[in-house]
N, C-alpha and C positions, 0 to 999 in steps of 0.2 A: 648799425654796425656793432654795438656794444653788447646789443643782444645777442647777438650771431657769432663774436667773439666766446661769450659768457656761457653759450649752448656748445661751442662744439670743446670746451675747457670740462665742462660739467660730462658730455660724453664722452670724452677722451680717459678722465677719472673711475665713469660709470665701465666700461667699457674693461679698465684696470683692473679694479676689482671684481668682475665679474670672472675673468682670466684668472685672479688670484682663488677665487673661491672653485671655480673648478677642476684648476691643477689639486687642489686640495684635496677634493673628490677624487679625483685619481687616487690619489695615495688611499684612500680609505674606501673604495672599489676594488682595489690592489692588494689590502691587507686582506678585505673580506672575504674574495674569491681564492684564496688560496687552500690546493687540497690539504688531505690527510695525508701526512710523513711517517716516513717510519718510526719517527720519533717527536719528541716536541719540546723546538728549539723555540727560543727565548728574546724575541727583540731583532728580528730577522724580517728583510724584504726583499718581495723579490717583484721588481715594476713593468708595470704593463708594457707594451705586448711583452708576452711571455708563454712558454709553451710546455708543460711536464705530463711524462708520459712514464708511468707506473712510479708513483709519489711516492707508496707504499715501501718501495726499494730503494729509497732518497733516504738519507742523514743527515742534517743540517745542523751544523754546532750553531751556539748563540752568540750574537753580535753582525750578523752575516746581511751583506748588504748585495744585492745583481740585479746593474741597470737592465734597461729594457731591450728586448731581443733576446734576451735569455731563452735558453732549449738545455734540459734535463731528460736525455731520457737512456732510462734505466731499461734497455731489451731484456726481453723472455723470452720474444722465438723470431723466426726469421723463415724465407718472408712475411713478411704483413700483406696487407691486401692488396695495397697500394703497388707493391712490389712484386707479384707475381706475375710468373709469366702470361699472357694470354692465350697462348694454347697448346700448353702440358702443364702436367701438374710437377713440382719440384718439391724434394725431399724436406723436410718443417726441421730445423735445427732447434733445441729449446737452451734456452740460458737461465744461470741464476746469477742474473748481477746485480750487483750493489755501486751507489754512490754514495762516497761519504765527503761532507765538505765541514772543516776542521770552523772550531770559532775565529770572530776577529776577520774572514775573508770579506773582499769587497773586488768585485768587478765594476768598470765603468758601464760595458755595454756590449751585448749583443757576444754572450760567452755561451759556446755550445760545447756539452758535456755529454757523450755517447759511452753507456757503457753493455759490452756482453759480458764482462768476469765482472772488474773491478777499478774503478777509479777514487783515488785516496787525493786529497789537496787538505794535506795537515794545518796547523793554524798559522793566524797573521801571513795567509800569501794574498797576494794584489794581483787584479787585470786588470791592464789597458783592454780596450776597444779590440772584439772582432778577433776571437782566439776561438781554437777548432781542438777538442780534446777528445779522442777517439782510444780505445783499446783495443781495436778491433777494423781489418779491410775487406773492405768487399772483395770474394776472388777474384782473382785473375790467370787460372789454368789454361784458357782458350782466348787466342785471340778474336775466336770466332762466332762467342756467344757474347752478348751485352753487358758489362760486369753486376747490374744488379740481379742477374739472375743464376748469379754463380754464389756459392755458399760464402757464407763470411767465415775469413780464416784470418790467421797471426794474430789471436786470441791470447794476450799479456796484459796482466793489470800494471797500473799506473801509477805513481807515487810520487805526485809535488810534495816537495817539503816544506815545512814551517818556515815562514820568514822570505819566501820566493816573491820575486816582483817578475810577471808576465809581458813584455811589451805588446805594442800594438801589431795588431794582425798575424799571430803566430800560430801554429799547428804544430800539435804533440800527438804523437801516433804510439802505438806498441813499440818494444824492440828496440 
């Protein structure tokens, strides 16, 4: 019995630190896998799952912290592949936008950032959990076609200011 005590004491610890060493690994999976920005900010994370789609047109001040579920993505054109119709072809819109995310920002989790123009979040602003930050809607001209296969329109850049606290589960649109 003392054995058996003493075994499952010794794998309850084994078992602990084995949890601690691979959360570890995450973070340093997390740093490594991180693309090319268009700049190169300084003491910044952004944790797995995570997803960024043209890096290149990302801005990332230093100090900037975004939990996991994080989605950056910087459009160039419309539709994607993903998104086209099945059978006609539709008009290709192209974009140049920018994401700029100011120093000192931190998200909890699961912050999705879509930009076609431009999205600005100046420094020291905060996310709670599960915010939706779009410059741009999918149309809505017809009620008679599907909306992702109508042009993205109400195309306005965005501009959180410094010092802003985001609560949970919020949606900031154009306009």
């Amino acid at each position: 019995m003392v054995i058996k005590r003493l075994f499952q004491k010794l794998t309850r610890r084994l078992i602990v630190k084995l949890g601690v060493l691979l959360y570890q690994e995450n973070h340093i999976v997390a740093l490594e896998t991180l693309p090319k920005f268009g700049n190169n900010p300084q003491n910044f994370t952004i944790s797995l799952p995570r997803r960024i789609i043209n890096p290149e047109k990302i801005f990332l001040g230093d100090n900037v912290s975004l939990g996991p579920g994080s989605l950056l993505y910087a459009a160039t054109h419309y539709p994607t592949d993903v998104m086209r119709h099945p059978d006609r072809s539709q008009p290709l819109q192209k974009f140049d936008s920018k994401i700029i995310i100011g120093n000192n920002v931190t998200a909890t989790a699961d912050l999705q950032i879509a930009a076609a123009r431009e999205v600005i979040i100046e420094d020291d602003v905060m996310f709670a959990s599960n915010i939706h930050i779009n410059d741009s809607f999918h149309g809505y001209e017809t009620a008679d076609e599907p909306y992702k296969y109508q042009k993205i329109s109400k195309i306005a850049p965005i501009i959180i200011k410094r010092g802003c606290w985001i609560g949970q589960n919020v949606v900031i649109v154009s306009g």
